[in-house]
N, C-alpha and C positions, 0 to 999 in steps of 0.2 A: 252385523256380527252373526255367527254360524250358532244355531244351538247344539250343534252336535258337543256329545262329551262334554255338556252343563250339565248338572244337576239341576232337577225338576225344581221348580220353586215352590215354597210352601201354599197354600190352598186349602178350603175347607166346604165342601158343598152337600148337596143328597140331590141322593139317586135313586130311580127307581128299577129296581131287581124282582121279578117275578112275585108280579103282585105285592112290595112291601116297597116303603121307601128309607134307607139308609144313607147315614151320613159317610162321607168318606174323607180320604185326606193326602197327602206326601207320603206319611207312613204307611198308607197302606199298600206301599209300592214296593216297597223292601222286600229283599227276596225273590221275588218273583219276576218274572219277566210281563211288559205292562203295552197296552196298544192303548193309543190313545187317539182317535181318530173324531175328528170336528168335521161337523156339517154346519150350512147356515141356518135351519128351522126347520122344525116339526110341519105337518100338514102340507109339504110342498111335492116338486115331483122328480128331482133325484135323489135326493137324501133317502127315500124311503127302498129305491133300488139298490142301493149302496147297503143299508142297514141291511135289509134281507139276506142280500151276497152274505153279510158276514154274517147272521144269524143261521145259515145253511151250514157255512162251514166253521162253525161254534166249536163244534166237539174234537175237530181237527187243532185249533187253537190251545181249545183246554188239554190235549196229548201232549203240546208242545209245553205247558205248564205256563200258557199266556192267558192272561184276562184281559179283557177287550172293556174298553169304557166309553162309551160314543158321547160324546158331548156338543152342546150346543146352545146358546144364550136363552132357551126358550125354561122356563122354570122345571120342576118334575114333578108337579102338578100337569102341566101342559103335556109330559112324558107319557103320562096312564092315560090322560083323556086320548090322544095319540093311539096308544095302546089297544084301548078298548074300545078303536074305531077302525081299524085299521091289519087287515089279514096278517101285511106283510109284515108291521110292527109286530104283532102279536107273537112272530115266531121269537122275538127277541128273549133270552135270557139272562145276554149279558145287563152288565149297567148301562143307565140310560141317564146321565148327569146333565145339572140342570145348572148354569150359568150366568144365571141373570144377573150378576152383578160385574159381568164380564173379566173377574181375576182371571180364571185358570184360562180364557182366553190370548189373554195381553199377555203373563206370564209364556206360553208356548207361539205369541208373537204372529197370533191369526188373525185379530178382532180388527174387521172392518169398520173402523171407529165411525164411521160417516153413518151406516148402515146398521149400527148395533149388531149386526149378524158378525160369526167363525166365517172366516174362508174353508175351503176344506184340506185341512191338514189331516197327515199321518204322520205317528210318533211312535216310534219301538222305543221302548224303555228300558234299562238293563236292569239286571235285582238289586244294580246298587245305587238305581234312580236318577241315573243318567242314559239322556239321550242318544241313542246309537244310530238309527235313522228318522228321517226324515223328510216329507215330500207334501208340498203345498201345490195343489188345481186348482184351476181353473172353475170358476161355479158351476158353468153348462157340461166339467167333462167327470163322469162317474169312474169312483176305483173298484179294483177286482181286488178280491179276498185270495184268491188264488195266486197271484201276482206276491202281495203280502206276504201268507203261508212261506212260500219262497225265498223273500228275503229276510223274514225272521229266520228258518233254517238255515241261511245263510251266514246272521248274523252270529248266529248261536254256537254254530259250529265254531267262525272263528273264535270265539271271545272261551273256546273250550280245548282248541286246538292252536296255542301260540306259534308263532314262527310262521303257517299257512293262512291262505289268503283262498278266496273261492273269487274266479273269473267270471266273464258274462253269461247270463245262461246256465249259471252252476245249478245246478238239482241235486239234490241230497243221493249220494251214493256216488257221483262224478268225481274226476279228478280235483285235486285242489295246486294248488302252485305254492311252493315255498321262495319267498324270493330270496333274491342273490346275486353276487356279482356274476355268478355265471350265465344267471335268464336274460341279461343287458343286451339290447336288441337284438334275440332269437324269439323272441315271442311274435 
């Protein structure tokens, strides 16, 4: 079954956020527009490629009025030690949630039960806590923040712009498509 257009399921973890560790929760998704992105572990070697990407383009994220929560079965104790060993961790400012009880895993339908490890899923979230997209990889193949950026504008626009629809390759300021009886096989 698709999780698209579910609501987030309830959850309660902590996270570590620039130097402090916070608990978090479902509520605190309300509102806002939410990325939620699962890697399998701390100390490995794409995960920390991936984090970085999206710690680069942080500030781009937070314009869009998105908070980014990287999660992973590893506790957030494990988080800071990570943190505080680690260049590319260290650019991190978003949340860094800590899973070891594997809920918010099984909940967004990643957790390699065999493995106790997330596969690596991405989740846009909408501010009213339902999932809007979503995209599970492969372990060995790393995601672009850039790519993301993209189709959250994507997402956002539609879900702000009823009636249009944004095609392949939309970039923010491009056409959009309204559909219709009249676009039926002219596209």
């Amino acid at each position: 079954m698709s999780l698209i257009n579910t609501q987030v399921k309830p959850f309660k973890a902590t996270a570590f956020k620039q130097g402090k560790f916070v608990d978090i929760s479902e509520a605190d998704l309300k509102g806002k527009w939410s990325v939620f992105f699962f890697y399998p572990a701390d100390f490995t070697f794409v995960c920390p490629t991936e984090l970085e990407d999206l710690a680069d383009s942080y500030a781009e994220f937070q314009k869009l009025g998105v908070e980014i929560y990287g999660v992973s079965t590893d506790t957030h104790f494990c988080h800071k030690a990570w943190h505080d060993t680690s260049a590319a961790i260290k650019k991190i400012n978003y949340f860094l949630v800590g899973d070891p009880t594997h809920v918010i895993s099984r909940n967004f339908d990643v957790l390699i039960e065999e493995a106790g490890l997330a596969d690596r899923g991405t989740f846009v979230v909408d501010p009213d806590g339902k999932i809007a997209i979503l995209e599970i990889s492969a372990g060995g193949v790393g995601r672009d923040a850039k790519e993301l950026l993209r189709k959250i504008k994507a997402v956002q626009y539609v879900a702000s712009h009823p009636g249009e629809v944004c095609p392949a390759k939309w970039k923010e300021g491009e056409k959009t498509l309204a559909p219709s009886l009249d676009l039926v096989g002219k596209i």
